[in-house]
matplotlib code that plots the C-alpha trace (Angstrom):
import matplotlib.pyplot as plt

x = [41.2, 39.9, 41.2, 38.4, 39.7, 36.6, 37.6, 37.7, 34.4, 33.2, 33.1, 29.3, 30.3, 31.5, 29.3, 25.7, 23.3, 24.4, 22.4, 24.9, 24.1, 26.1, 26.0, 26.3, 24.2, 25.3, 24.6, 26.1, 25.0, 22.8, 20.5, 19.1, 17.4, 15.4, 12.2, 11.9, 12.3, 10.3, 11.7, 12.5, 14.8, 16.5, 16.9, 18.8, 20.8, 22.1, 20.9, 18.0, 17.3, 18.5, 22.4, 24.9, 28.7, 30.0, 31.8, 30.7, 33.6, 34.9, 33.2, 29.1, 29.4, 26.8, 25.8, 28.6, 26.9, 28.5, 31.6, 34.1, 36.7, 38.5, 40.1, 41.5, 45.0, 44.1, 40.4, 37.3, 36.0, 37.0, 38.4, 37.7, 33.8, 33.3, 29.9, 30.1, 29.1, 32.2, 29.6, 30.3, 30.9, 27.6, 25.3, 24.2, 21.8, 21.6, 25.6, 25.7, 23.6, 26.1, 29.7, 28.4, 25.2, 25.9, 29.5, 28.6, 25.9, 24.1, 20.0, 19.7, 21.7, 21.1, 21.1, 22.8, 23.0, 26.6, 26.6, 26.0, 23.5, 22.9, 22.1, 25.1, 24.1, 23.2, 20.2, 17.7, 14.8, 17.0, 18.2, 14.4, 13.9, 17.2, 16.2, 13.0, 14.6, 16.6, 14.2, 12.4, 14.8, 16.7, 13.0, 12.3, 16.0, 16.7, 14.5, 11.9, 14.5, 15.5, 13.5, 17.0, 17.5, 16.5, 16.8, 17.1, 15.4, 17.4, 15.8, 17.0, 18.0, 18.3, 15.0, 13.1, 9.6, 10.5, 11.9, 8.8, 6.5, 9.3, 9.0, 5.7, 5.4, 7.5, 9.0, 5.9, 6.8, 7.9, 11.7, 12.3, 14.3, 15.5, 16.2, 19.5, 19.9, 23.3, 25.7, 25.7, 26.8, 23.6, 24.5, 21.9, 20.6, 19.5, 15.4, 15.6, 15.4, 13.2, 10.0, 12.2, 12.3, 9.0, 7.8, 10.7, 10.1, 6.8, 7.5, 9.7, 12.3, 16.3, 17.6, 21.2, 24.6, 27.0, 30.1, 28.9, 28.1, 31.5, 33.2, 30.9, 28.2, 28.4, 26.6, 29.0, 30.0, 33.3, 36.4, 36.9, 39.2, 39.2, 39.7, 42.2, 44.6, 45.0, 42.0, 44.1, 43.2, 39.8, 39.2, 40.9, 38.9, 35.2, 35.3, 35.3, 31.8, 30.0, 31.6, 30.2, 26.9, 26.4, 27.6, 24.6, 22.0, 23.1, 23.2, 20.1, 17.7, 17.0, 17.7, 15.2, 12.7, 12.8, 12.9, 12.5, 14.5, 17.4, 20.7, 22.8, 26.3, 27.8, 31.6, 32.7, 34.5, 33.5, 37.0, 36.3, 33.4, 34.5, 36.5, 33.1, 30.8, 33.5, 34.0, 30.2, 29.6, 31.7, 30.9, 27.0, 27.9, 29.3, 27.4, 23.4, 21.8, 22.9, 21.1, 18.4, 16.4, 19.6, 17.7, 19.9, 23.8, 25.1, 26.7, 22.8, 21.1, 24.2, 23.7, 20.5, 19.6, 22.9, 24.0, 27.6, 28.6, 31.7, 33.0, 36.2, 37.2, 39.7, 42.8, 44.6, 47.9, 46.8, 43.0, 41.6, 42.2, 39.9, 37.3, 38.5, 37.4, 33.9, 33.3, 34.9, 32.1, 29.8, 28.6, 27.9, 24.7, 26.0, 27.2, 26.2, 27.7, 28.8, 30.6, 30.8, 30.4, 32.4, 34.2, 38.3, 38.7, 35.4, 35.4, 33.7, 34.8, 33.0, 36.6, 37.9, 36.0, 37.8, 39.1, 35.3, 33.9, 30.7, 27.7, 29.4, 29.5, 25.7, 24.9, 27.3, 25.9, 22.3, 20.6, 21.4, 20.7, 18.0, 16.4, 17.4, 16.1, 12.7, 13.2]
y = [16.6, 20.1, 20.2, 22.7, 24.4, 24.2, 27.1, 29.2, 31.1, 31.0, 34.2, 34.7, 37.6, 35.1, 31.9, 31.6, 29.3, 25.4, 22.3, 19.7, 16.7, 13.5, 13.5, 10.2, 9.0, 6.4, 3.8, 3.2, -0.4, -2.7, -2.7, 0.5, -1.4, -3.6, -1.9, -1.3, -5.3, -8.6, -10.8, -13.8, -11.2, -10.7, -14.1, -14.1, -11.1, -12.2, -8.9, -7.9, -10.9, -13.2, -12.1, -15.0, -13.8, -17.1, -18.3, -14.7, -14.3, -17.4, -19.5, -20.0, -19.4, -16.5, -13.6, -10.9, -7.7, -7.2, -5.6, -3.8, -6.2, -3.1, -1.6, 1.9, 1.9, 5.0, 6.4, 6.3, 8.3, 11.8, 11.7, 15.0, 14.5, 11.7, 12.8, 14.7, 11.5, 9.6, 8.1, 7.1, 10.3, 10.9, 9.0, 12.4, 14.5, 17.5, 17.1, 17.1, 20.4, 22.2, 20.5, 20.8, 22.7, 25.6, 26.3, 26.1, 27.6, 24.7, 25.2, 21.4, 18.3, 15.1, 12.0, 8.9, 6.2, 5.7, 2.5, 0.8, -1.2, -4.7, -4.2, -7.1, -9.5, -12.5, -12.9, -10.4, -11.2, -9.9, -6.7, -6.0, -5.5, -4.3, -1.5, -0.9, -0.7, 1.5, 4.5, 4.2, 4.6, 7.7, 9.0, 9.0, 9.6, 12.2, 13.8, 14.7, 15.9, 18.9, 20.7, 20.9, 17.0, 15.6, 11.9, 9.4, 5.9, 2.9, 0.0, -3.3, -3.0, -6.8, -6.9, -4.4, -5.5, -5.2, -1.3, -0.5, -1.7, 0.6, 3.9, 3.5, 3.0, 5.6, 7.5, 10.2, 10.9, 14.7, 15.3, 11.9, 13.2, 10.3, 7.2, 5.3, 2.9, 1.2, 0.0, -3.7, -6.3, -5.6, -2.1, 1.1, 0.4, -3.0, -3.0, -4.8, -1.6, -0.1, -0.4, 1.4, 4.2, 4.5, 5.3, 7.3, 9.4, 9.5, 10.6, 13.0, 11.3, 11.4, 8.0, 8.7, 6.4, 6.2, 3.8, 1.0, -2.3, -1.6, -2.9, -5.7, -8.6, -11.3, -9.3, -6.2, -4.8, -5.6, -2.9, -3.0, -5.7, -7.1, -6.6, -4.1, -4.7, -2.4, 0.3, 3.1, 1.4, 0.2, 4.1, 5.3, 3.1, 3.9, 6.7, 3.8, 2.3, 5.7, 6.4, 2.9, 3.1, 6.6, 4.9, 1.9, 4.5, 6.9, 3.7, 1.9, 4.5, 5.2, 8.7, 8.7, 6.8, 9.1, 12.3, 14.1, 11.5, 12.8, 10.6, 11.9, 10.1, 11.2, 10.5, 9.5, 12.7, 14.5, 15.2, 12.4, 13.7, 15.6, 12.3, 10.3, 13.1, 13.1, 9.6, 8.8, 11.9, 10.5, 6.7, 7.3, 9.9, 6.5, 3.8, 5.4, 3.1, 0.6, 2.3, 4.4, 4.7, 7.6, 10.7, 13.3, 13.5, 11.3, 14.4, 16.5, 13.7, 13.5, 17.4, 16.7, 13.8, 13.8, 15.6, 14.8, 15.3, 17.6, 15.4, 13.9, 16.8, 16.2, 18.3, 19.7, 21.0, 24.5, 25.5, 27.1, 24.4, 22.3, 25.5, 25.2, 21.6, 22.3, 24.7, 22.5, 20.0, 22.5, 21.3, 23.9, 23.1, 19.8, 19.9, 19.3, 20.0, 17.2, 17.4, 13.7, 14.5, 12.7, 10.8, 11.4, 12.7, 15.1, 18.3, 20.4, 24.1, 26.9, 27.7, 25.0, 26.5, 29.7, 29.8, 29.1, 32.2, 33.3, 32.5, 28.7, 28.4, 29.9, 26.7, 24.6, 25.3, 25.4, 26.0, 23.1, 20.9, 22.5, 21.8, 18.0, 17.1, 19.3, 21.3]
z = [-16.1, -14.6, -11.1, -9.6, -6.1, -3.5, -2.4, -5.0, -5.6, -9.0, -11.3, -11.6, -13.9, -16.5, -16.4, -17.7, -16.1, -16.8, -17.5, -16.5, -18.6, -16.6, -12.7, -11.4, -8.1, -6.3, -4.1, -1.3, -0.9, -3.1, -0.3, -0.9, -3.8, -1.5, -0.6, -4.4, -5.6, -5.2, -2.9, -5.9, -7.2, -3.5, -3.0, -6.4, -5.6, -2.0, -0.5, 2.3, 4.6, 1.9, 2.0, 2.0, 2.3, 2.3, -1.0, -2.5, -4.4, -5.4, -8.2, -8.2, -4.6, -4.8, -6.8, -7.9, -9.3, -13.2, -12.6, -15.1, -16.3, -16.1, -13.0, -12.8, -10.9, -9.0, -8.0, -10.3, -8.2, -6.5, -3.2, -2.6, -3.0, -0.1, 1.4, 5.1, 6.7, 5.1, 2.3, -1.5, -3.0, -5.0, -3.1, -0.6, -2.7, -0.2, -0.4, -4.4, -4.7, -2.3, -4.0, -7.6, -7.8, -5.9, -6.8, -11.0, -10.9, -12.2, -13.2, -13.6, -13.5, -15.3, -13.3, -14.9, -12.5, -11.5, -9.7, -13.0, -15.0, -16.0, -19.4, -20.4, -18.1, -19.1, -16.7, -18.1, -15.7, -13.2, -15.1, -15.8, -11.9, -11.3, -13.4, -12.3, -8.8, -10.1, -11.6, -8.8, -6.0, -8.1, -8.6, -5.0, -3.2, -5.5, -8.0, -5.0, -2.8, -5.1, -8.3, -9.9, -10.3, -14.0, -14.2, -17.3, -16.6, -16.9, -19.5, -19.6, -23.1, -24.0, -24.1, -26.0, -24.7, -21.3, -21.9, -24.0, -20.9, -18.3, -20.7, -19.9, -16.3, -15.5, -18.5, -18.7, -14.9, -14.5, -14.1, -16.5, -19.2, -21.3, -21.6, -20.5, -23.1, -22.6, -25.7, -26.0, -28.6, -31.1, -33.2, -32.3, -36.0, -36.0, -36.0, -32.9, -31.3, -33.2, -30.8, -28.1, -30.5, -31.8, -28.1, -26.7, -30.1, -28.5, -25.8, -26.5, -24.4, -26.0, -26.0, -23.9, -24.1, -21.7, -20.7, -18.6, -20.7, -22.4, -19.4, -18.0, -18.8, -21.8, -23.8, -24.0, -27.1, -28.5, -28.8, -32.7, -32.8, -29.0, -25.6, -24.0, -21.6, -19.5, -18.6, -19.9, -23.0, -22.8, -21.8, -24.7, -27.2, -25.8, -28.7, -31.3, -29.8, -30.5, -33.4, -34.7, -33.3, -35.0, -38.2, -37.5, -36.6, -40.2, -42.2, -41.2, -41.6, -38.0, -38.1, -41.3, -40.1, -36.1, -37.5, -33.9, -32.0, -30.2, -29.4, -26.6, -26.5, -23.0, -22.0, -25.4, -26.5, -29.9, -31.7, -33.8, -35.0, -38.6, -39.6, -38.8, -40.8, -43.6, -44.6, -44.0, -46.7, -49.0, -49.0, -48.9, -52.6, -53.7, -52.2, -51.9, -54.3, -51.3, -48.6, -50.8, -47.1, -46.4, -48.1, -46.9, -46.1, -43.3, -41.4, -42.1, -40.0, -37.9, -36.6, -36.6, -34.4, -32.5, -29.3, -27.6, -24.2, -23.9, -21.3, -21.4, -24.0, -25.8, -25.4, -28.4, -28.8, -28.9, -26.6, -30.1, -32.1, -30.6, -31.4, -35.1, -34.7, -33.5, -36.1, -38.9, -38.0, -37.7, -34.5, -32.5, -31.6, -31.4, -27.9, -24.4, -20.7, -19.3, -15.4, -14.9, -11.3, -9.0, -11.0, -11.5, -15.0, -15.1, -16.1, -13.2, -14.1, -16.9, -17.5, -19.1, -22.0, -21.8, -25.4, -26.3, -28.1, -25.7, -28.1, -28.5, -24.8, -24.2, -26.3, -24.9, -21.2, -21.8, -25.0, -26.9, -23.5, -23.2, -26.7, -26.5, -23.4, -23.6, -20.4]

ax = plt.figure().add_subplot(projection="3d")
ax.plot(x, y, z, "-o")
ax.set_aspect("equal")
plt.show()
């Protein structure tokens, strides 16, 4: 984790301008959401004039929003970063801009809502106006406040029908960016998704994964082999979810079939990548007559179609080597800035990049953001 010193100006002679590809919003109550849902849903949520503490967290007694089954010992988020007025750090826009903005030098930022989804839960009526709510109180709280804040939409992604009608209430709005569709238990491939695709491809509108599901909801997706015990652990082993879901997306004939569609995997980590491009190469050399929909090599489509979030980075022995990764991949133009604003183990400073030849880092910082999110 980059501990950043808020006192410590930044070296404008050394950074570039930075498109920072995960800042998490935050509520500071569910009852924000209220002006923005139907009463039914209220009622079903325990929240505006239909709130009932009693019972509320022991069995059936009331509604319990989707929590991680995982808790982390210490702080998910920064304690340094509580708002002026003592808030949930990340729920202050005007705040944000001055603690992250101002200091990096930062030309946009890319909201991905950090209070979580519902995209596992089990009732999906519910996530379809949770995350309508949603888009529309990020829309309105934050990307009017400040020409800087990009937004992507949350979908209810159990239900493909219900994201295809969302994209196209709101996903044409200006400063929506892409489309938050969370991981759960049904692989990227599988043509269940396929409408989704077909209009964000459209649209011209990325389809972005990040961490949430993973941790909560029925309908999460499974850690390889089961669930972790501890959330050092289940941290540890998001990698293998986006390393399978690229494998579903190559294999399938997504990335075929979407030629222009952009996958952004955020918080996952990328030094897995060569290992994923290599074994894919060699099994498809073997195996094509299988999948004769996979034209090109895996690891072509892969550079291609996917970008990766450079948050949490992976930290090698030596700081070059994981340069000498990069390039073995050749994924330069592969990777995003990602802050992961406010939460403990993000990465907040240019300089963690230091052993980053410059032309990698112009690409890193902006230009390969910039490309995949159309800005």
């Amino acid at each position: 984790m980059a501990i950043v010193d808020p006192q410590v100006p930044v070296d404008r002679e050394t950074v570039t301008d930075i498109i920072d590809c995960d800042v998490h919003p935050y509520l500071n109550s569910l009852e924000e959401l209220t002006p923005y849902m139907d009463e039914s849903i209220q009622r079903l949520m325990n929240i505006g004039r239909f709130e009932k503490k009693m019972l509320k967290n022991m069995n059936a007694g009331a509604f319990d929003f989707p929590k991680s089954r995982y808790n982390n010992p210490n702080y998910v988020l920064r304690l340094d970063a509580v708002t002026p007025d003592g808030g949930v750090p990340g729920s202050d826009p005007e705040f944000l801009t001055q603690d992250l903005f101002d200091r990096f030098h930062t030309k946009y930022g890319i909201l991905n809502v950090g209070h979580g989804s519902m995209s596992a839960y089990h009732n999906v009526d519910m996530a379809i106006s949770y995350s309508s709510a949603c888009n529309d109180w990020l829309y309105d709280t934050w990307v009017e406040s400040d020409p800087r804040y990009k937004m992507t939409m949350v979908v209810p992604t159990l239900d493909p029908t219900a994201t295809v009608r969302e994209i196209e209430r709101v996903g044409q709005k200006s400063g929506i960016v892409g489309i938050n569709l969370q991981n759960v238990n049904i692989p990227l491939g599988n043509r269940f998704f396929w409408p989704v695709y077909q209009i964000a491809e459209e649209y011209g509108l990325p389809i972005v994964l990040h961490p949430d599901a993973e941790g909560s909801g029925e309908y999460a997706p499974t850690q390889s082999v089961g669930p972790a015990s501890t959330y050092t652990e289940w941290h540890t082993t998001l990698s293998l979810v986006a390393q399978r879901q690229i494998m579903s997306l190559v294999c399938e004939g997504v990335l075929e079939k979407f030629p222009k569609l952009k996958f952004v995997f955020v918080e996952y980590g990328f030094a897995w990548l060569p290992s994923v491009m290599w074994r894919l190469d060699k099994n498809w050399k073997g195996l094509r007559d299988e999948i004769p929909w996979v034209k090109m090599l895996p690891s072509d489509y892969i550079r291609r179609n996917i970008r990766l979030g450079t948050q949490p980075m992976e930290e090698s022995f030596h700081p070059k080597d994981i340069v000498s990764l990069v390039q073995m991949a050749k994924a330069e133009d592969m990777l995003v800035f990602a802050s992961d604003y406010p939460h403990w183990d993000g990465e907040y400073s240019p300089k963690v990049f230091a052993a980053f030849p410059d032309d990698m880092k112009r690409k890193i910082f902006y230009d390969n953001a910039s490309q995949a999110y159309r800005l």
